[in-house]
N, C-alpha and C positions, 0 to 999 in steps of 0.2 A: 325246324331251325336247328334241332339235334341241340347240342350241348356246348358248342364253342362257349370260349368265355367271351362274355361283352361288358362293357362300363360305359360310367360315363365320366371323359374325364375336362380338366379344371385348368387351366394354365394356376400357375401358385398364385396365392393370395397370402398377406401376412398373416390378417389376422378376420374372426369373422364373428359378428354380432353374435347376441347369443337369441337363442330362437324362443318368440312370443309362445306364451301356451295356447294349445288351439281348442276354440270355444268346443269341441267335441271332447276334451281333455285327452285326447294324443293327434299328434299330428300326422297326417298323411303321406306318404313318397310323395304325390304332387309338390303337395305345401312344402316339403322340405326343399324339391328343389328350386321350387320358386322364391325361397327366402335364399337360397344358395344363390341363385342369379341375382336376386337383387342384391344383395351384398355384395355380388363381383361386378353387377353396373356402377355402384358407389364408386370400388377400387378405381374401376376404367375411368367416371367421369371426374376424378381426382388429382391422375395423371396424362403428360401431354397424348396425344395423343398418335400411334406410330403409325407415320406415314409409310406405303406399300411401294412407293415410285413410279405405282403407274402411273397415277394421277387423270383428272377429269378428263374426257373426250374430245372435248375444243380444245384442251391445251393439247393432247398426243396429237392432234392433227397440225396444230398450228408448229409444232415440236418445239414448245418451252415449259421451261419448270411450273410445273404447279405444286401450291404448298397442300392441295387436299382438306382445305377446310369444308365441312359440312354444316349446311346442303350447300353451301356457294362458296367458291374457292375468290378467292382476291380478283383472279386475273378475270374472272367471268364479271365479278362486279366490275370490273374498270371499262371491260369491254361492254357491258350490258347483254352479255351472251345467256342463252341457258346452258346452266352447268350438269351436266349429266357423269356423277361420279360414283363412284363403288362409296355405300358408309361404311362407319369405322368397323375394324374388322371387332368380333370378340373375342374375347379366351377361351371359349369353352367350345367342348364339341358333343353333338348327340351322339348314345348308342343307341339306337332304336330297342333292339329287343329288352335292354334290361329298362328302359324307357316304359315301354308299354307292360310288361311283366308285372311290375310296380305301381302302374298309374290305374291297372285296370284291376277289378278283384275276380273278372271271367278268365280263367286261365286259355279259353279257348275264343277269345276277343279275335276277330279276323286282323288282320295286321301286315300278311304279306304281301298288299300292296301299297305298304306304307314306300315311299322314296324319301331318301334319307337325306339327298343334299334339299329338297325343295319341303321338307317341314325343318331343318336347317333354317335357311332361306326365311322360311316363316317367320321362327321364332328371333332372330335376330333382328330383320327389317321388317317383314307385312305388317303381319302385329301390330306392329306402332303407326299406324300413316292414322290409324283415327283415334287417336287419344291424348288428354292432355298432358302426361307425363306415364314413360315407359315403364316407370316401377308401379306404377297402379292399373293393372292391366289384365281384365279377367281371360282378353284373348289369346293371353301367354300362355305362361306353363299351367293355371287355372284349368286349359281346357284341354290338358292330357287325357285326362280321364274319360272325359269325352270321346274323343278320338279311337282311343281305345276302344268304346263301347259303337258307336255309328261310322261305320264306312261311308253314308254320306258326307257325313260332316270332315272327315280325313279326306275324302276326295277334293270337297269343294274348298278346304286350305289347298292344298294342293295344285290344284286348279289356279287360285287366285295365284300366289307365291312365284308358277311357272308364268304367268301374266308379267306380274308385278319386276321380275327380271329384267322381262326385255321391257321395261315402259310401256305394258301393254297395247304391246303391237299384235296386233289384230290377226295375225298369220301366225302366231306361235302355237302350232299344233297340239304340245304337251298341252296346253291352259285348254285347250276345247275337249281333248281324247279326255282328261281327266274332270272337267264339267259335266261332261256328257252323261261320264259313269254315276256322277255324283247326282244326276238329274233321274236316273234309272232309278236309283239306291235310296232318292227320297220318297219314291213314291211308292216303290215297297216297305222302308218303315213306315210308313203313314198307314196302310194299309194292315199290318203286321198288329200296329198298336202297341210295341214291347217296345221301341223308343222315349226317353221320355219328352216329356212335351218341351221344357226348356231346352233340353237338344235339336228337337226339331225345330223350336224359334229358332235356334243359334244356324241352324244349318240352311233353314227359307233366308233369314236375315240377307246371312255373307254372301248367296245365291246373288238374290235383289239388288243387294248395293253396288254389288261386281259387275250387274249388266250392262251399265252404263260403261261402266270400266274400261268394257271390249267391245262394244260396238261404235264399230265406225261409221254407222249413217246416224247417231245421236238421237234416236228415235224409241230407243228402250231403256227405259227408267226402274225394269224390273217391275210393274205393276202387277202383274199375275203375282210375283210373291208378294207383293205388299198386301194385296187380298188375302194369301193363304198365313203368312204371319199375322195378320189382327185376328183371324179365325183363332189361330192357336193365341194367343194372348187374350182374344178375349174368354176364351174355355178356361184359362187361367186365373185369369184375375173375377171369374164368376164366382169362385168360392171365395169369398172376401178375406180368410185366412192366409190366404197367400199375399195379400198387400203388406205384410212385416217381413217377407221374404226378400232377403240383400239379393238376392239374388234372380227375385221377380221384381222388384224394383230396379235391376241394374237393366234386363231384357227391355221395361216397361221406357225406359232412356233411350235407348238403340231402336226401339220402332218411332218412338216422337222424335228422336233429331233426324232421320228417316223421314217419315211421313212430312215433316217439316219442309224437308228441303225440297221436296218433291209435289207440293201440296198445289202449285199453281202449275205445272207441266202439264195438266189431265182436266177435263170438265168435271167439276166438282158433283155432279150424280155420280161418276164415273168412279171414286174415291169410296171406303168405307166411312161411314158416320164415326167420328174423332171423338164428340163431346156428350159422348156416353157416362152416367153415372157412376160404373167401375174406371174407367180411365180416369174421371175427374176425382174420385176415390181414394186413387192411388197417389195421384200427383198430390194433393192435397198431403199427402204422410209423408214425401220427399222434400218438402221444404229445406231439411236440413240434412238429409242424405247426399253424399259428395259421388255425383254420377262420373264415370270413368273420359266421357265426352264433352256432359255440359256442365259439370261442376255442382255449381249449386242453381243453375237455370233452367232445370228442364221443365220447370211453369212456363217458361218464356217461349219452350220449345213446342210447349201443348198451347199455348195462345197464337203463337203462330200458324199453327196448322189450320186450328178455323180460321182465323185471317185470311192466311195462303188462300183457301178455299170461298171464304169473302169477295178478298180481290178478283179470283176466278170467274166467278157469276156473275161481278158486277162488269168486266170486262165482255163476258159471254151475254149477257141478256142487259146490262144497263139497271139490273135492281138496284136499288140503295135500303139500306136499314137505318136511320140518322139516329134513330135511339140508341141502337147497338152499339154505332161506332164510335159515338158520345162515352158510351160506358165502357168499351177498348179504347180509348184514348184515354180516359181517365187511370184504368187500370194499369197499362205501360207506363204511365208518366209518374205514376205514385211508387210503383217497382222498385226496389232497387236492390242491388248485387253485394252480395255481401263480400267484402273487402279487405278479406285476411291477405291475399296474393293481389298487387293490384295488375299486372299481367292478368292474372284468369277475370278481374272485376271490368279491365276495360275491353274483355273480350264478350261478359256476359253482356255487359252495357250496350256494344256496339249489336248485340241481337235484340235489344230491347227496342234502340233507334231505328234497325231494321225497321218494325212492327209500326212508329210512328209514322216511318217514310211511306211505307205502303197503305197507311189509315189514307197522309193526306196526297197519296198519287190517286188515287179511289175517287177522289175530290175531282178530279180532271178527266175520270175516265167517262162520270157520271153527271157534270155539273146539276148545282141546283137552280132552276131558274130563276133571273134575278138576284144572285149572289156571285160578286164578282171575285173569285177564285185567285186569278192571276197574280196580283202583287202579294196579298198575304200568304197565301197556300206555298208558292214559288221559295219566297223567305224561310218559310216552316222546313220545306224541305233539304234547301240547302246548308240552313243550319245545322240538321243534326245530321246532312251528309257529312261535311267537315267534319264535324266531329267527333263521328266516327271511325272516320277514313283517319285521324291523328292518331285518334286512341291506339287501333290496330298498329298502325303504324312504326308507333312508340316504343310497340315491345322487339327488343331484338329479336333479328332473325333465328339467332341460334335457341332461343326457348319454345319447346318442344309444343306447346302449344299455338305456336304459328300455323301449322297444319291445318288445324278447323276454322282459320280467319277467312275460307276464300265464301262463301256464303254470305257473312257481311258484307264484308268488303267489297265483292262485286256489286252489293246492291249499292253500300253508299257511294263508290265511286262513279257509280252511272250516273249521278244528279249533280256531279263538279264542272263548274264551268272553267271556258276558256282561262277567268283570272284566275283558276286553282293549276295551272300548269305543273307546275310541281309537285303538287298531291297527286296529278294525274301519274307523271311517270313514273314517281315512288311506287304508286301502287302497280305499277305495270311492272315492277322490279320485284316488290313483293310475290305478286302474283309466279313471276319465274322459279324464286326461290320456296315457294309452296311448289309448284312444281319438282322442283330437282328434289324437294323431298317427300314428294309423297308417290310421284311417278305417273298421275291419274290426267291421261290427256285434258279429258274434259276442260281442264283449270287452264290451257291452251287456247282453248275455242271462247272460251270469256273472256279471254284475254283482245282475241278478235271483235267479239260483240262490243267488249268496250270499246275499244277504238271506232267502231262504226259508228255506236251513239254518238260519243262526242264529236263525229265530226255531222252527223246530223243538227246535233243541238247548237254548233256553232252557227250553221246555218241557218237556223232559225226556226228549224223543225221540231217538235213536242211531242217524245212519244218514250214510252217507258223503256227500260231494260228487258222486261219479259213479253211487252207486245212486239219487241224486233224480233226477239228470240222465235216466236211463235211465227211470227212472220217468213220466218228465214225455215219454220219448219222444223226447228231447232228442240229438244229437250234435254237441255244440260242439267244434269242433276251433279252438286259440287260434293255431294256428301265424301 
């Protein structure tokens, strides 16, 4: 790269906090400039916000003013259109080499296939489509260093970023040429052993969750990496020393809200065993650890997953456990979310009612004989449909934790009847607006599946959300 000069420069800021001491007692380039970004997100989300004039897609075609609010401009909500728009721009711009120079302490870290507008790219929008709030965000600038260190892991940003552009359409050649390499590069560090392991989660992880992302017959949910990441997590979390690890508890987050959402796509042998003594180990020390995705619910997100898996079997072979479920119903119902935000409380909740709604659909997939299911169980369910589908609902679109609603959401709105008409379309509305900001087809194709339910159920047919799915040959994963 020779000796050019490179920076990284800042549009101005007035003024800028002053910077916490770091538990190592000096801080790092990463950390610096990760406290430098979030200081300049504050500034941004302080002031209005400058619009570009392009404005959203539907409006350039229909050629009227759009005001650019993000993710849904006015006119799209008037219209009930999806808005497909550029987000707000930021101030700042990467230099890569004085980037990686500083992030990494290998001064011969491979680097020069780093592409500078699409980890750009990354760090402004990817990054955020799975998190509750952008300033708490290990997949930001946290994971320079990284990058630095695993070509994998820089490819498969990369990869995803060039996806994530075009709305992960499925012909964007960059997202696959640089997959591909990233698919090479993992399986030589693996083999290498000079990776370290939480790189390697981080790198199977965004692999995994991204497959769904880009395939267009919805039939890969990323299962080979969800195998090859519990392999490495569990190798991790076998030394019990590492469960006080922020940062084996943050990974140990990111495979259960994962495994979670995924847990009923695949025949439950076919899955790894979830309710392992070091998983329940860990979860157990995260009660009051604030996870980047679930907050303070990633107990709800590892109860789900056997659930998930519950429902699975009972669907595939008609088993019931009635002890069990006694003892998961009791446990969901006793739960509850702790309530500093109540945005993130009525988001942790409505994954709680998830878990109830699937105890009592279990109820209908299996009947018990001589126990008449229909008026009670029917009541059960629709009750904390509603009330889930409200809670979501409630919280403005514009709170950045909208994102992770479509997993609920889909579920409770599958069980709303005819007289909830308006909770139906709101949430069809929502559903868009998760869309325009996250960019992940998937959240499209639920959109469909809902609609087919409901007009099954009006019709008088009984059948769940994930048996159409399955039916249809379908494996939407909304992670």
């Amino acid at each position: 790269m020779g000796n050019r000069f490179v920076r990284v420069r800042f549009a101005p800021i007035k003024t800028l906090p002053a910077a916490p001491a770091s538990p190592r007692g000096s801080a790092s380039t990463t950390e610096s400039l990760a406290r430098f970004a979030h200081a300049e997100s504050q500034q941004i989300a302080s002031r209005k916000h400058n619009r570009s004039r392009k404005g959203c897609r539907d409006c350039r075609q229909r050629k009227v003013k759009c005001d650019e609010e993000f993710p849904v401009c006015r006119r799209c909500q008037q219209r009930g259109s999806l808005c497909q728009s550029e987000p707000p721009a930021h101030g700042w711009h990467l230099e890569l080499p004085w980037i990686f120079a500083h992030a990494s302490s290998d001064p011969s870290a491979p680097i020069s296939n780093a592409d500078s507008n699409l980890l750009q790219w990354w760090f402004d929008n990817t990054c955020h489509i799975m998190v509750l709030n952008p300033l708490i965000n290990p997949l930001s600038y946290p994971i320079l260093e990284h990058l630095a260190a695993s070509p994998a892991l820089l490819h498969t940003v990369q990869s995803i970023s060039a996806a994530h552009q075009k709305y992960f359409d499925s012909r964007v050649i960059t997202c696959f040429y640089q997959r591909s390499l990233a698919l090479k590069l993992i399986h030589q560090e693996l083999s290498s052993k000079q990776t370290p392991p939480i790189v390697l989660f981080l790198t199977i992880f965004m692999l995994g969750i991204s497959s769904s992302w880009v395939d267009d017959s919805f039939q890969d949910f990323g299962k080979e990496h969800l195998l090859g990441a519990h392999a490495i997590l569990d190798q991790i979390l076998s030394d019990h020393e590492n469960w006080e690890d922020p940062n084996v508890k943050t990974i140990t987050g990111y495979y259960l809200f994962w495994d979670m959402a995924v847990s009923l796509l695949s025949e439950s042998d076919e899955l790894p065993v979830i309710d392992t003594p070091e998983v329940q180990g860990i979860v157990d020390k995260m009660e009051n650890f604030f996870h980047p995705i679930g907050g303070y619910s990633v107990k709800i997100f590892y109860m789900l997953s056997i659930l998930g898996r519950y429902f699975r079997t009972v669907l595939d072979k008609g088993q019931r456990d009635l002890l069990l479920e006694l003892e998961w119903e009791d446990s969901l119902t006793n739960w509850v979310p702790r309530n500093e935000d109540p945005y993130l409380f009525n988001l942790c909740d409505a994954f709680r009612r998830k878990g109830l709604i699937l105890l009592n659909q279990v109820k209908f997939l299996s009947p018990v004989p001589g126990f008449d299911v229909e008026e009670y169980v029917t009541k059960e369910i629709q009750d904390h449909a509603r009330y889930a589908v409200r809670e979501l609902l409630s919280v403005p679109v514009t709170e950045h934790c909208v994102t992770i609603q479509a997993i609920p959401l889909t579920l409770a709105a599958s069980e709303l009847t005819a007289e909830d008409a308006n909770e139906r379309a709101e949430t069809l509305t929502r559903l868009k607006a998760i869309f325009s900001s996250c960019r992940v087809r998937t959240v499209l194709y639920a959109m469909s599946l809902l609609e087919q339910l409901w007009h099954l159920h009006d019709s008088g047919t009984r059948i769940t959300y994930h048996e159409l799915m399955l039916r249809k040959k379908w494996k939407l994963s909304l992670v």
